[in-house]
C-alpha positions in Angstrom: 0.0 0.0 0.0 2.9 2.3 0.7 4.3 2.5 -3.3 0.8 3.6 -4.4 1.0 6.5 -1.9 4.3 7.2 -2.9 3.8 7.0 -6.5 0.9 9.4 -6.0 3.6 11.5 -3.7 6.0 11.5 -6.8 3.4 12.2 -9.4 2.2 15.4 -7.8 5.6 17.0 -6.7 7.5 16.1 -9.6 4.4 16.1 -12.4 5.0 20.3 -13.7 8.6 19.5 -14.7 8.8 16.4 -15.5 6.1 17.6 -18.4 8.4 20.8 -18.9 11.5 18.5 -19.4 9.9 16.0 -22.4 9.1 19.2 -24.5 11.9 19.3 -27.3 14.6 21.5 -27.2 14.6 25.2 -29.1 15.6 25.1 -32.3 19.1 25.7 -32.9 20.2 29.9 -34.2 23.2 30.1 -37.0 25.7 32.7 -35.6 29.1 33.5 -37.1 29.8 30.0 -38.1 28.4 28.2 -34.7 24.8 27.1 -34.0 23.1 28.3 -30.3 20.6 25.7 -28.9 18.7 26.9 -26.2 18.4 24.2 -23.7 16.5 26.0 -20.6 15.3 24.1 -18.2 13.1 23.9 -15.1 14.4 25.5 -11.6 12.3 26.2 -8.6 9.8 27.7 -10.8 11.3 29.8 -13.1 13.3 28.6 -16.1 17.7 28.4 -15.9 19.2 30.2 -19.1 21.5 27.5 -20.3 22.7 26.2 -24.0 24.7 24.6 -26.3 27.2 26.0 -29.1 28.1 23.6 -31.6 30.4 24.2 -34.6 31.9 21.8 -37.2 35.4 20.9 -37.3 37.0 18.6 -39.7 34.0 15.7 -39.9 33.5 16.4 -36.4 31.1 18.6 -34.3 32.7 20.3 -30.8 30.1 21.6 -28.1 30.3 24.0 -25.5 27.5 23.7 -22.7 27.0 26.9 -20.5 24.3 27.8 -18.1 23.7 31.3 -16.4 22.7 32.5 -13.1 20.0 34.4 -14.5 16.1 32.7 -14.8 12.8 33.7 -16.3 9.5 33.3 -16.4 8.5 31.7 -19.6 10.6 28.9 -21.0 10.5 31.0 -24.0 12.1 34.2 -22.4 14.9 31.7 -20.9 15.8 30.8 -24.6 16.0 34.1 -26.2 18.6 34.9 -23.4 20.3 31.7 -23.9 20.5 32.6 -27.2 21.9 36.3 -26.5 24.4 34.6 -24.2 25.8 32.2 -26.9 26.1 35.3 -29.0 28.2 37.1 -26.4 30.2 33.8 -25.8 31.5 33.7 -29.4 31.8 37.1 -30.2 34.0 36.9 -27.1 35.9 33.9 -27.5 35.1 32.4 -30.6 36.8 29.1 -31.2 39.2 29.2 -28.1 36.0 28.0 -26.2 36.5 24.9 -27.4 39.8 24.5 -25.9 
């Protein structure tokens, strides 16, 4: 009797982001070379401004995951930062990031 109350328990505490984190990702922004994919996600609340910058090299595709302090409201608001963030990471770094 004590697994259906706690799969109940775990259904209601953990059902808003669980939902929030099976929605696909943001579709990636071309930028200087590199593509931006917003990957906010889910954080007492709000949304965390994170993402991924990908570029080709040679046959071979190097990432570079960051996530920010700052959170929003809407998913949607997290991934237009994200976005302005990977911006300011290349324009900053450019392919050094990588290494």
């Amino acid at each position: 009797m004590s697994s259906i109350f706690k799969s109940l328990w775990s259904r209601l505490t953990n059902s808003g982001e669980a939902r929030v984190a099976a929605e696909p990702a943001a579709e990636a922004v071309e930028y200087k070379g590199f593509r931006i994919r917003p990957a906010p996600y889910p954080s007492r609340g709000q949304y965390q401004t994170a993402g991924v910058i990908e570029k080709d090299f040679e046959g071979s595709v190097k990432e570079h995951r960051f996530v920010r302090a700052e959170t929003h409201a809407s998913k949607d608001a997290a991934a237009a930062f994200a976005v302005a963030k990977g911006r300011q990471i290349i324009d900053e770094q450019g392919d050094r990031m990588f290494g």
